[in-house]
C-alpha positions as CSV (number, residue, x, y, z in Angstrom):
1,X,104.0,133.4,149.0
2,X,101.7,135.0,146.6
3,X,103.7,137.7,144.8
4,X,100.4,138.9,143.3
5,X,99.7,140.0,146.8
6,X,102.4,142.1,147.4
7,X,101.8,145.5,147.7
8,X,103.9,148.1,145.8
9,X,105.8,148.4,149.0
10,X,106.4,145.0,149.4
11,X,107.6,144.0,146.3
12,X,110.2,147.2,146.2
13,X,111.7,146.1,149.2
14,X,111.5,142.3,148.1
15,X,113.5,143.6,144.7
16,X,116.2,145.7,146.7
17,X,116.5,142.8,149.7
18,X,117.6,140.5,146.3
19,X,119.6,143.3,144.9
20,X,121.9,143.2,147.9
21,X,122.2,139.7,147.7
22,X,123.1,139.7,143.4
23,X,125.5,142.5,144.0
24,X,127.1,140.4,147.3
25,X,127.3,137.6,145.0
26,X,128.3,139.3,141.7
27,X,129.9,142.6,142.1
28,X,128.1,145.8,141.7
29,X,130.1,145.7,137.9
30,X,129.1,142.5,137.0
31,X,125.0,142.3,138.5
32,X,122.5,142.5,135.6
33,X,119.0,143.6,135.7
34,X,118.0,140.0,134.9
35,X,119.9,138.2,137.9
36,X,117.6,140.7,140.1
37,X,114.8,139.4,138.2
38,X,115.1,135.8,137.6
39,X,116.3,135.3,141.1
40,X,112.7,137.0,142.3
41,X,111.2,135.0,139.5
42,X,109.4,137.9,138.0
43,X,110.5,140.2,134.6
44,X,112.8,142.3,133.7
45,X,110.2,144.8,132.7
46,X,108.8,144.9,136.5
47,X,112.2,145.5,138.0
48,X,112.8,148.5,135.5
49,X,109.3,149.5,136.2
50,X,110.5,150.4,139.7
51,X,113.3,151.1,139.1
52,X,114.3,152.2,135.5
53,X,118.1,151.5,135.4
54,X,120.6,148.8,136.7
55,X,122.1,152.3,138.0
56,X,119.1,153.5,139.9
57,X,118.1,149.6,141.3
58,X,122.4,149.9,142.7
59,X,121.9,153.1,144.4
60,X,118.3,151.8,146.2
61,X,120.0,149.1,146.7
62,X,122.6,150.3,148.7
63,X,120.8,152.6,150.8
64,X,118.3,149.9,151.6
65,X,120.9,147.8,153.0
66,X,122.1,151.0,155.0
67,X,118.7,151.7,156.6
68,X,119.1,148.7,158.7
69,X,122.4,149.4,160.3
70,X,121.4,153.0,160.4
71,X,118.4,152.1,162.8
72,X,121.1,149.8,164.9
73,X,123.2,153.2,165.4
74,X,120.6,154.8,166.3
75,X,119.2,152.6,168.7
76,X,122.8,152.0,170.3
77,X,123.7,156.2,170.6
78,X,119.9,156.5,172.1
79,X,120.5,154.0,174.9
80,X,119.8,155.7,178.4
81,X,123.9,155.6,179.5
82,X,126.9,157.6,179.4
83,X,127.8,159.5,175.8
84,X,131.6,157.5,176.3
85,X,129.4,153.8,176.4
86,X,127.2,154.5,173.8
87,X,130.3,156.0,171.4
88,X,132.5,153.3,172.4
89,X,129.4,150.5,171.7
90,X,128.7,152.2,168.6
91,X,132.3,152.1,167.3
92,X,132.9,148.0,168.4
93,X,129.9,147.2,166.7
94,X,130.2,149.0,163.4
95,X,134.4,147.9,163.0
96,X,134.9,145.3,161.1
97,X,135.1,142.8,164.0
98,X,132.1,143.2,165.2
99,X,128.5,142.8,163.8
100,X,127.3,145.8,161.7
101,X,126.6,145.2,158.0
102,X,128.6,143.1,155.5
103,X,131.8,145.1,154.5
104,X,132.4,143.0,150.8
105,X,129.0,145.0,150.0
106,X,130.4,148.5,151.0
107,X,133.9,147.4,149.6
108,X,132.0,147.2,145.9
109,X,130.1,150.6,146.8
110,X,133.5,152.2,146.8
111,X,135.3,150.9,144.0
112,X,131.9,151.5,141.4
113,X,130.8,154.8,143.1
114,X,133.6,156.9,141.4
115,X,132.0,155.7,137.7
116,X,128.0,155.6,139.4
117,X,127.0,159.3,140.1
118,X,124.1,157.9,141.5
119,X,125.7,155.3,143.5
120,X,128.1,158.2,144.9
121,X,125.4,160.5,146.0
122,X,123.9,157.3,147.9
123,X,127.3,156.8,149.7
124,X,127.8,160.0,150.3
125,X,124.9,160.8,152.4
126,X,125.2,157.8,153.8
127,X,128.3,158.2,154.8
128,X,127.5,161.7,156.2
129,X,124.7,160.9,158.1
130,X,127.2,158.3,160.0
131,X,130.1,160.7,160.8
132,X,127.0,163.2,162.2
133,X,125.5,160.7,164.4
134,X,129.2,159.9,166.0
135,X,130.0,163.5,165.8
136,X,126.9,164.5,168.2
137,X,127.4,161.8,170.9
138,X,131.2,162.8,171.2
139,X,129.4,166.6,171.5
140,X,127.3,165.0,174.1
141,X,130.6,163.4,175.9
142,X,132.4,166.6,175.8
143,X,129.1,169.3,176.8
144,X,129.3,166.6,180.2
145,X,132.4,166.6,180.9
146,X,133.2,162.8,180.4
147,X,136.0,163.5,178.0
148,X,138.0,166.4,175.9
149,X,137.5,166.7,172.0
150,X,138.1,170.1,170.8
151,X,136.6,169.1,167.0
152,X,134.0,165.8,166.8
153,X,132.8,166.1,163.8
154,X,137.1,166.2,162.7
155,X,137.0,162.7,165.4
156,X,134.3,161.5,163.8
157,X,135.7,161.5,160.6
158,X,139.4,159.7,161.7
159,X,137.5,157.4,163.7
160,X,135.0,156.4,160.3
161,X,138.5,156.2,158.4
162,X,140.0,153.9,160.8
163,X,137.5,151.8,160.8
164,X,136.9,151.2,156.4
165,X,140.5,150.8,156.3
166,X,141.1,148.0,158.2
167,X,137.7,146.5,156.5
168,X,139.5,146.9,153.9
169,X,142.3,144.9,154.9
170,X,140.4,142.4,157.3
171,X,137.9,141.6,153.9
172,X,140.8,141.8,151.0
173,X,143.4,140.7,152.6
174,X,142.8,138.0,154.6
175,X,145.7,137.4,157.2
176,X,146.9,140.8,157.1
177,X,145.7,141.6,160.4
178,X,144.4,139.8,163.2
179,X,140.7,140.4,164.7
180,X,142.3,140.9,167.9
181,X,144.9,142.8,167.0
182,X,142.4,144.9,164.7
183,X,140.0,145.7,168.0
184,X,143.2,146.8,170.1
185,X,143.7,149.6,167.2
186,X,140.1,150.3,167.7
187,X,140.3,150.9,171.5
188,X,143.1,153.0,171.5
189,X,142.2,155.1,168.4
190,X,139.4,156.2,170.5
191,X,141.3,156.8,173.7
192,X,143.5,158.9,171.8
193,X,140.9,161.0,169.7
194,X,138.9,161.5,173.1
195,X,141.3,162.2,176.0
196,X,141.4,158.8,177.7
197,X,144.5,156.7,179.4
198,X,143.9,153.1,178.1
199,X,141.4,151.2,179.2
200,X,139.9,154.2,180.7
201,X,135.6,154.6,181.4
């Protein structure tokens, strides 16, 4: 490909798709402005250009590889079904046993944001916007009657909790947990928080 083609566009996204991949590789401590770079095969100058810190090109990065899965929630909460399918879709894709963005990425993002300001406000409102999109399609469940949940934005939150901790544990600590045993937890966290008897809708 002709990177002298690109358009401004194109090569910011190009820059932050390869910023992912350095910080998968590296750690968000260790990743240098130059691995970005020489990885892309262009300068160091042109990533600062864009970007104008390692700590601003972190941040981006991040929340590029957040739109992504963002979009997936969004299309799996919009589907034309009950609030309980979409909410329980939603929740077994994004857990750590199922297929929603790569957890050693958001397990860095945690440990660097506390010394990143900007890499905390990314994560932040990242993290927001996730509990509010759970929050509203439990409203949804509970305004029609499919289930009882006297707080969702509170559900929302325990549910989001549940589900980084046992990343935490299924991406650490290999072994600690089954999968299996790791979905069950899942299931009947979600039972609980809405209302259900097991196995229930």
């Amino acid at each position: 490909m002709a990177r002298a083609r690109w358009s401004v566009a194109e090569r910011r996204a190009a820059l932050l798709t390869v910023a992912v991949e350095q910080i998968e590789a590296r750690g968000v401590a260790a990743v240098r402005i130059s691995d970005v770079a020489s990885a892309l095969g262009v300068s160091n100058a042109l990533v600062l250009y864009h970007f104008t810190s390692k700590e601003k090109l972190v941040a981006a990065a991040f929340a590029h590889a957040a739109e992504g899965d963002l979009a997936q929630l969004r299309t799996l909460l919009g589907r034309r079904t009950t609030a309980l399918r979409r909410l329980r879709s939603a929740v077994r894709w994004y857990a750590p046993t199922g297929t929603a963005k790569g957890w050693r990425l958001w397990i860095e993002g945690w440990a660097a944001a506390p010394r990143e300001p900007a890499l905390q406000d990314v994560i932040r409102e990242l993290d927001r916007r996730w509990k509010a999109a759970l929050a509203e399609v439990i409203a949804e469940g509970v305004a029609a009657g499919e289930f009882r949940c006297p707080d969702p934005a509170a559900t929302a939150l325990r549910l989001t909790a549940l589900l980084d901790g046992l990343a935490v544990q299924l991406t650490s600590y290999p072994g600690a947990v089954s999968h299996a045993r790791a979905r069950e937890w899942v299931d009947e966290a979600l039972a609980r928080e809405l209302g259900l008897a097991a196995g229930e809708g």
